[in-house]
PLY file of the C-alpha trace (Angstrom):
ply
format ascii 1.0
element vertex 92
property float x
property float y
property float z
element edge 91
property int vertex1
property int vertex2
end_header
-144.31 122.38 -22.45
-145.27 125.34 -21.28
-149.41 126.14 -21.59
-150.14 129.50 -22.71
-153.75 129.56 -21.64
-153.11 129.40 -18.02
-151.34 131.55 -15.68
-150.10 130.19 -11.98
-151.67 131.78 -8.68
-148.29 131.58 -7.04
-146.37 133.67 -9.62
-148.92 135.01 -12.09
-146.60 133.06 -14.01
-146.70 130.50 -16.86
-147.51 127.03 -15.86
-146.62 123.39 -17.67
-148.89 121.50 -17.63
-148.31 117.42 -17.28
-150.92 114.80 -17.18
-151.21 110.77 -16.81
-153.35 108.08 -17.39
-156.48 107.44 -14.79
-155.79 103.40 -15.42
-152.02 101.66 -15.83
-152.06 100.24 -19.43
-154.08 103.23 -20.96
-152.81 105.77 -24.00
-155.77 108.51 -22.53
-154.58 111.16 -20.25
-157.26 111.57 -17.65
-155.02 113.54 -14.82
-153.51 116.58 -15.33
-151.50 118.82 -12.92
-150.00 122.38 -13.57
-146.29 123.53 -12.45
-145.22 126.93 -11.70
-142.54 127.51 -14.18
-141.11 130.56 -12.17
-140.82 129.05 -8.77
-141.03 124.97 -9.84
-143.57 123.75 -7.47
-147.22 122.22 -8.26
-150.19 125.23 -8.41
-153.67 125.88 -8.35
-153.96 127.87 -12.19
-156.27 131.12 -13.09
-157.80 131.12 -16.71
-157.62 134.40 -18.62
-160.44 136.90 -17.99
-162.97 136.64 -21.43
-162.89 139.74 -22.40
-166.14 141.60 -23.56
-166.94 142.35 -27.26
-168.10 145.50 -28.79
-172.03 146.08 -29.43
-171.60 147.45 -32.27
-169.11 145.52 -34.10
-168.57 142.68 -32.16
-164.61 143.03 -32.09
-163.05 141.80 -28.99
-162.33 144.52 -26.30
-159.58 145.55 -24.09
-161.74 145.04 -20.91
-162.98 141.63 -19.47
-166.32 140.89 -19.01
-166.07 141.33 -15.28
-164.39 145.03 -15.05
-166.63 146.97 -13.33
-168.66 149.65 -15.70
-167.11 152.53 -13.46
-163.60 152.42 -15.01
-164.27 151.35 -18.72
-164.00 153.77 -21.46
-166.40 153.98 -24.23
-168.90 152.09 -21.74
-172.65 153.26 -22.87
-175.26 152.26 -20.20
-178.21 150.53 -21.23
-176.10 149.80 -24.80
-172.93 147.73 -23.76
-169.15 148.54 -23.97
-167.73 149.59 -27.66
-164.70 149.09 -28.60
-162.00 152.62 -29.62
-163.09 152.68 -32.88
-166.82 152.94 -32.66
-167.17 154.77 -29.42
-165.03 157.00 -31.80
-167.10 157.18 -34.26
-170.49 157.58 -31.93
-168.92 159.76 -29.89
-167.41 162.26 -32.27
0 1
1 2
2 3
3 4
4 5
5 6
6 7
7 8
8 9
9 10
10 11
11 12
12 13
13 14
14 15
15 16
16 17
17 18
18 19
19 20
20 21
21 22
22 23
23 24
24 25
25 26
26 27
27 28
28 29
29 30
30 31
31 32
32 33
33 34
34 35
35 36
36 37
37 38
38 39
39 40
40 41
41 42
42 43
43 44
44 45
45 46
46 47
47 48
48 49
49 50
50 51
51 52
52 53
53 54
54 55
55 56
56 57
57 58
58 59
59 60
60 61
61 62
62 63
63 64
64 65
65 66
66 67
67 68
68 69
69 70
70 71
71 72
72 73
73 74
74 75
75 76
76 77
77 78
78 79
79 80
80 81
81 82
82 83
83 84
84 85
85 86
86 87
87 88
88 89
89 90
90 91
């Protein structure tokens, strides 16, 4: 099944993810492993960035916390990033 929360550092692809029990006899999965669903072989996985949330609003934003302040939009220094609508609305 694939796992949506991961992508594979191969590809940049989506990744299944399969696991198995530390001890024979158990129900718990304790092991888990990720395959590359676009090339089929085992990988090393990359979470998704978290993504930074508006000051003002709190909504989620388009950038992830570690974009660098240079290339944001609606980026106020000393404030924090806002997201379209109220850097709009600040802004204008």
């Amino acid at each position: 099944m694939p796992d949506p929360d991961y992508r594979s550092k191969c590809c940049n692809a989506e990744v299944r993810s399969d696991g198995v029990p530390d001890f024979m006899g158990s129900d718990e999965i304790c092991t888990i492993s990720f395959s590359c669903l676009k090339c089929g072989n085992a990988c090393d996985v990359v979470s998704p960035a978290e993504k930074d949330r508006c000051v003002v609003c709190g909504k989620e934003t388009e950038y992830a916390k570690d974009t660098h302040v240079d290339v944001r939009k609606n980026y106020i220094e000393g404030a924090g990033q806002l997201c379209p609508d109220c850097g709009a609305d600040i802004c204008c």
